[in-house]
N, C-alpha and C positions, 0 to 999 in steps of 0.2 A: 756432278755439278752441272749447273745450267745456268747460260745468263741471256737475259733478252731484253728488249726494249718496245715495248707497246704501248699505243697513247699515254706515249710519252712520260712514261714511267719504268723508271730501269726495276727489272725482277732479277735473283739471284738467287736459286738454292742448292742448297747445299746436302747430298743425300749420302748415306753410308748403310749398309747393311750388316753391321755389327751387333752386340749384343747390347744397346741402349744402354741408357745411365738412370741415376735418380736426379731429375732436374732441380729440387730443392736444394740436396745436397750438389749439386757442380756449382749452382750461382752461389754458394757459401765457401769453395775452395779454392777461389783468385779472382782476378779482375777480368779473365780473358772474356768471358761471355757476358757479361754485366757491361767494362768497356764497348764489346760491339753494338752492344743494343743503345747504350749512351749517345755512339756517332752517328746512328743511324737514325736517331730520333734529332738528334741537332742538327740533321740535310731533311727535317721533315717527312719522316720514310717512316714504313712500320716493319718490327722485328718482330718472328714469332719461334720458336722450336716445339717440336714436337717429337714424342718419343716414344718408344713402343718396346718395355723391356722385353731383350729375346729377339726384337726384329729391328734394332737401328735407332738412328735419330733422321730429321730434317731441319733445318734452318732456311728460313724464309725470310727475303730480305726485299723489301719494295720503298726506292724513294725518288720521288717525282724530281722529273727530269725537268727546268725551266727553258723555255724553249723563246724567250722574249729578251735575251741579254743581247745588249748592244756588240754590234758587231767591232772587232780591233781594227784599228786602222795600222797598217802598215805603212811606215813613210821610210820613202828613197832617199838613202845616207849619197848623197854624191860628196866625193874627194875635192 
């Protein structure tokens, strides 16, 4: 696994060197991969897997970082 943050865009992947899947069939047996690619697309991100039966999978995960949000103001509680 790898995660980084360049112009301003967080990247995440996700690597394994297993015996890959069939990707049609895993997005038809739960919500688990289907949900991640849902939240990743609702932070404006893009979601990709790839897979290579015999050599693994990878999940690739990129969703831009806002880098303009107003800063919090912290205000001093005096007793």
């Amino acid at each position: 696994m790898s995660i980084s943050g360049i112009d301003d865009v967080l990247h995440l992947a996700i690597r394994d060197d297993g015996h890959g899947f069939d990707l049609d069939q895993a997005k038809g047996k739960g919500l688990g991969l289907i949900s991640m690619e849902e939240r990743v697309r609702h932070l404006g991100g893009t979601f990709s897997i790839s897979v290579k039966p015999g050599d693994g999978a990878c999940i690739e995960i990129r969703i831009p970082l806002e880098t303009n949000l107003p800063m919090l103001a912290v205000e001093s509680i005096t007793p």
